[in-house]
DRENDO-1510 file (C-alpha; in Angstrom, 1 decimal, always signed):
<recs>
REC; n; res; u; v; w
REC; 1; UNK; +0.0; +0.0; +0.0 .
REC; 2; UNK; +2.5; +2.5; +1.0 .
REC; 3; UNK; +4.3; +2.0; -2.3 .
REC; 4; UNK; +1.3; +2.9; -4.4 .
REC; 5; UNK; +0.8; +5.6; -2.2 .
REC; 6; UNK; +4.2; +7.1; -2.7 .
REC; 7; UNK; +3.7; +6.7; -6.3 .
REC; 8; UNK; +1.2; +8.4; -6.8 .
REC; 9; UNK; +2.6; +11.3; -5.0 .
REC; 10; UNK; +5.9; +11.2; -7.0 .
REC; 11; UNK; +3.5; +11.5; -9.9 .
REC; 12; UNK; +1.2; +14.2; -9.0 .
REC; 13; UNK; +4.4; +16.2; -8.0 .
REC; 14; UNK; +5.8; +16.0; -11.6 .
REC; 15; UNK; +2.2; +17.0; -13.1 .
REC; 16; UNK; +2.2; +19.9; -10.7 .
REC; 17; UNK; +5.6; +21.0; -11.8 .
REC; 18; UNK; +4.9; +20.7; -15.2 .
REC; 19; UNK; +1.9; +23.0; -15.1 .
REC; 20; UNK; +4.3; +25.4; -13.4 .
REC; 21; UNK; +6.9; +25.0; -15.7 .
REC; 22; UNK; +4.4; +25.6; -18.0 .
REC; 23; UNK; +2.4; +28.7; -16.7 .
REC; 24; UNK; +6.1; +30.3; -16.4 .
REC; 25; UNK; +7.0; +29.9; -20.4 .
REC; 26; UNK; +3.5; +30.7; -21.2 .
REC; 27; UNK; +4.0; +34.3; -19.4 .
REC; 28; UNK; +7.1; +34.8; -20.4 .
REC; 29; UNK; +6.7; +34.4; -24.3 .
REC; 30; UNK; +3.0; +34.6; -24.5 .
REC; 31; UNK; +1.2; +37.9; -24.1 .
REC; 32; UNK; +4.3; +39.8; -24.2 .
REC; 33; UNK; +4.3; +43.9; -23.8 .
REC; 34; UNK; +6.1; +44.5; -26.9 .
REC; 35; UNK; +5.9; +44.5; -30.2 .
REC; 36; UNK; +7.3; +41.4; -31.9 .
REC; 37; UNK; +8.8; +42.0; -35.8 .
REC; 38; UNK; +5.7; +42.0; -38.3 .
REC; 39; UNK; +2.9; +42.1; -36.1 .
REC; 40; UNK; +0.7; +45.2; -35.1 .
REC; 41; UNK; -0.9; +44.5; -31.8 .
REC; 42; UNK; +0.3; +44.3; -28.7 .
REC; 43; UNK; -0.9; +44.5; -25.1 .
REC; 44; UNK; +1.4; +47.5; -23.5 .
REC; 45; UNK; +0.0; +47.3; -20.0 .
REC; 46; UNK; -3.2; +45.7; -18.0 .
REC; 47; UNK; -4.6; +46.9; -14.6 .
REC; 48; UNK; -7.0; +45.5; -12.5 .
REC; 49; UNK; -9.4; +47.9; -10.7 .
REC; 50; UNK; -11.4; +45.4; -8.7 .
REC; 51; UNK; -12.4; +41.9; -9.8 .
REC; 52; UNK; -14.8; +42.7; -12.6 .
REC; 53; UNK; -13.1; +45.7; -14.1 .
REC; 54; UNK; -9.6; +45.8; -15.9 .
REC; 55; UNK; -8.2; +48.9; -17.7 .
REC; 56; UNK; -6.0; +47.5; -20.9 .
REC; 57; UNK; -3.8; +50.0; -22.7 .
REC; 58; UNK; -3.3; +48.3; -26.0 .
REC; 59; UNK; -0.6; +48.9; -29.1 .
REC; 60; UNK; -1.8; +49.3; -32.5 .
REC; 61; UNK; +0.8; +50.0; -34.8 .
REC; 62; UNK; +2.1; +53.2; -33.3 .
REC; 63; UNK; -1.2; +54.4; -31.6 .
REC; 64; UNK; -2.7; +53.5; -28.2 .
REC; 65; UNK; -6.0; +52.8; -26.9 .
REC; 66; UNK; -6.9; +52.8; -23.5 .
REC; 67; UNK; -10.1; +50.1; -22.7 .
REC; 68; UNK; -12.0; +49.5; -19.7 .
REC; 69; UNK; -13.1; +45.9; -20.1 .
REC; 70; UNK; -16.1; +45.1; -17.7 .
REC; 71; UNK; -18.9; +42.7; -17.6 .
REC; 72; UNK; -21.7; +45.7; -18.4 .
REC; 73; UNK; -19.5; +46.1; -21.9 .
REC; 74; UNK; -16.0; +47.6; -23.1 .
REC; 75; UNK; -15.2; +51.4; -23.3 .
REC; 76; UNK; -13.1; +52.9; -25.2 .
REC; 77; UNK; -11.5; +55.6; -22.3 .
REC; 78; UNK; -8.2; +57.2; -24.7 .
REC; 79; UNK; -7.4; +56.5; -27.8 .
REC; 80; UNK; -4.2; +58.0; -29.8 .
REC; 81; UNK; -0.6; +57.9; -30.0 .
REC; 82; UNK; +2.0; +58.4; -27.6 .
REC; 83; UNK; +1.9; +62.1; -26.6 .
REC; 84; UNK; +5.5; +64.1; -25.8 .
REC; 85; UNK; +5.2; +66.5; -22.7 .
REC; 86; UNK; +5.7; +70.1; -23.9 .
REC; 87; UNK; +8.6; +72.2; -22.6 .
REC; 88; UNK; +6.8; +74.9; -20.1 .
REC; 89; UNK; +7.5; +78.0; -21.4 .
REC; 90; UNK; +8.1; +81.2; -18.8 .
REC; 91; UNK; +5.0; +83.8; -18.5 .
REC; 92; UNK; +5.0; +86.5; -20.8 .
REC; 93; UNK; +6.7; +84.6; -23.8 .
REC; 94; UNK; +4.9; +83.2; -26.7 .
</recs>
């Protein structure tokens, strides 16, 4: 009995580390935050706001759109490119 019993423990450990091994290469090469060569999509950045609401700022080809994904629907918060601070300029000059 206890030889079955250790068994099947040795073999439910390698499953479980598998699945690890797994989740780890899938988030490291899966949804990946930059652009790869010849494709135009891309998923910058994703935040969750509470457990039914995620904000999703997403690449598409050199513009970005900011979504609020949500179960009553998705909404489209921002939407442009990449947008440079401008210098401050002193009072009184143009």
């Amino acid at each position: 009995m206890w030889p079955d019993l250790v068994r099947a423990g040795f073999a439910l450990g390698i499953v479980i580390l598998l699945i690890l091994i797994l989740g780890a290469v899938l988030r490291r090469f899966g949804q990946g935050g930059t652009l790869r060569a010849g494709k135009r999509l891309a998923i910058v950045e994703s935040l969750a706001i509470d457990p039914r609401r995620r904000l999703v700022l997403v690449r598409r080809d050199e513009e970005e759109h900011l979504l609020l994904l949500g179960p009553g629907g998705d909404l489209v918060v921002g939407s442009g490119g990449r947008e440079q601070p401008q210098p401050a300029t002193p009072p009184g000059e143009p």
